[in-house]
Kinemage of the C-alpha trace (Angstrom):
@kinemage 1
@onewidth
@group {chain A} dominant
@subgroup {mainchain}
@vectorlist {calphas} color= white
{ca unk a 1} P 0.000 0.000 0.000
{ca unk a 2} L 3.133 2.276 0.634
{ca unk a 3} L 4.200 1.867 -2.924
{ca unk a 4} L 1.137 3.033 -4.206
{ca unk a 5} L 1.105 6.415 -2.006
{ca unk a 6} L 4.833 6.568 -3.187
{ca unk a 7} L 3.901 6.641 -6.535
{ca unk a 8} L 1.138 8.877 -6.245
{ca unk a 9} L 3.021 11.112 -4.472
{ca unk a 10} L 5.884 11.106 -7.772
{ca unk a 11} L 3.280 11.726 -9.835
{ca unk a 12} L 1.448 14.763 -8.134
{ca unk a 13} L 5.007 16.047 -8.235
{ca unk a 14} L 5.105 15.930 -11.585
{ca unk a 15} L 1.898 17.859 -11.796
{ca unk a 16} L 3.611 20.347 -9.724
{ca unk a 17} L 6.630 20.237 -12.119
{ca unk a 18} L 3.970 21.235 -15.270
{ca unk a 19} L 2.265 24.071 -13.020
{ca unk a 20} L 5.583 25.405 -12.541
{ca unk a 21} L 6.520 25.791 -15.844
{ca unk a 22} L 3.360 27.404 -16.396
{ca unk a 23} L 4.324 30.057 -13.413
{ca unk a 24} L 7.151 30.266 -15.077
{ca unk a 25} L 6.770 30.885 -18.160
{ca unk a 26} L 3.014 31.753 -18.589
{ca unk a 27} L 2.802 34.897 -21.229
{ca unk a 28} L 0.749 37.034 -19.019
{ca unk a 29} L 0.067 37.649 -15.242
{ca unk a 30} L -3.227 35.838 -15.439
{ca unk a 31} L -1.339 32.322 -16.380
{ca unk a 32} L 1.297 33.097 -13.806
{ca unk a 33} L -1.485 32.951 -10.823
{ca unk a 34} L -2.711 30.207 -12.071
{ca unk a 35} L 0.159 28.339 -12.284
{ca unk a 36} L 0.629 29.705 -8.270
{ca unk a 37} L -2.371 28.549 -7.515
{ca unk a 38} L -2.295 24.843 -9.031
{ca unk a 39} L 1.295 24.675 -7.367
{ca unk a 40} L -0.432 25.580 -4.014
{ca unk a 41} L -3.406 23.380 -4.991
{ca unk a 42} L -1.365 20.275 -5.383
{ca unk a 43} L 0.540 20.474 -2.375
{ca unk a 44} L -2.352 19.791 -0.172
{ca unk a 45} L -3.216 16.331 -1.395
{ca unk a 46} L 0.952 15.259 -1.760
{ca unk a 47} L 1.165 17.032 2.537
{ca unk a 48} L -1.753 14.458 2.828
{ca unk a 49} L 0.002 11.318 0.660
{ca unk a 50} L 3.485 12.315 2.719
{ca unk a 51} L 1.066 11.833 6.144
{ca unk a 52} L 0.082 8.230 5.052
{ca unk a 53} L 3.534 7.424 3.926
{ca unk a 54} L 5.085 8.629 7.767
{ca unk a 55} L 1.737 7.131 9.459
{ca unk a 56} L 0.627 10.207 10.737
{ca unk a 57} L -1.944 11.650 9.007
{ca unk a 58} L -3.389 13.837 12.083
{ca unk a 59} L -0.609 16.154 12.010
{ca unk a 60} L -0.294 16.508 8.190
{ca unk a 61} L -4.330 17.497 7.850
{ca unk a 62} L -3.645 20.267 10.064
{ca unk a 63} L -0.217 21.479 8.093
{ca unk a 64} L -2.533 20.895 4.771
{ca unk a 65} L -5.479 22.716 6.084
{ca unk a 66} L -3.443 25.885 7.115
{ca unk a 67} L -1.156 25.640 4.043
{ca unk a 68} L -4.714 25.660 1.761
{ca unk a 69} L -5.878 28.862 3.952
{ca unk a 70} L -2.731 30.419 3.118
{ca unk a 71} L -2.627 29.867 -0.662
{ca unk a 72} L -6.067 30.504 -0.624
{ca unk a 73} L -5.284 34.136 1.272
{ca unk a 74} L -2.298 34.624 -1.159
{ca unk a 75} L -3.901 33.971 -4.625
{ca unk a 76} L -7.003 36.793 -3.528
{ca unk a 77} L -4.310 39.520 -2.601
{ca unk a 78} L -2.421 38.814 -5.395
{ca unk a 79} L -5.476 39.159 -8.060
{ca unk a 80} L -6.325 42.044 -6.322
{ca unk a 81} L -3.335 44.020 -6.308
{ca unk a 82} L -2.252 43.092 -10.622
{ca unk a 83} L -6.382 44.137 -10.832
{ca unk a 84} L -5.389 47.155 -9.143
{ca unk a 85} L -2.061 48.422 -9.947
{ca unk a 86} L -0.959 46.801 -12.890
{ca unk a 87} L -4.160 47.365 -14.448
{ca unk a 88} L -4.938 43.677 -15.568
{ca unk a 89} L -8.448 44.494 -16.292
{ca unk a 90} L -9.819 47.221 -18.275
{ca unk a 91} L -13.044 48.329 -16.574
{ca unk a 92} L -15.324 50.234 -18.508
């Protein structure tokens, strides 16, 4: 059963691998966040493959949990400021 975390965990960081490129390398701000945000987004479910592999899942729901709060926090402040002062949007 370890193996199969193991290698689910190897490939979620190869997901993460992908989203970084697109962080990256994305042509505008809009791809960069998202890339951010899928980087962020896939480290929650490889905290909670890392908790199965150590046996101690308890502890790794609650780093996951804050960690998702935090990107969550960080992805809203950063729209908001390139919406802001880098003028991302055009408003009417």
């Amino acid at each position: 059963m370890n193996q199969i975390f193991l290698y689910a965990s190897i490939f979620i960081g190869f997901l993460m691998l992908l989203a970084m490129f697109r962080a990256i390398a994305g042509p505008s701000i809009l791809d960069r966040l998202v890339g951010a945000n899928a980087i962020g987004s896939l480290t929650i479910p490889l905290l909670l493959l890392i908790g199965l592999l150590f046996h101690n899942v308890e502890m790794f729901i609650d780093i996951a949990l804050a960690y998702a709060l935090l990107n969550f926090i960080a992805v809203i402040a950063s729209a908001k400021y390139f919406k802001k002062k880098k003028g991302l949007f055009d408003e009417p």
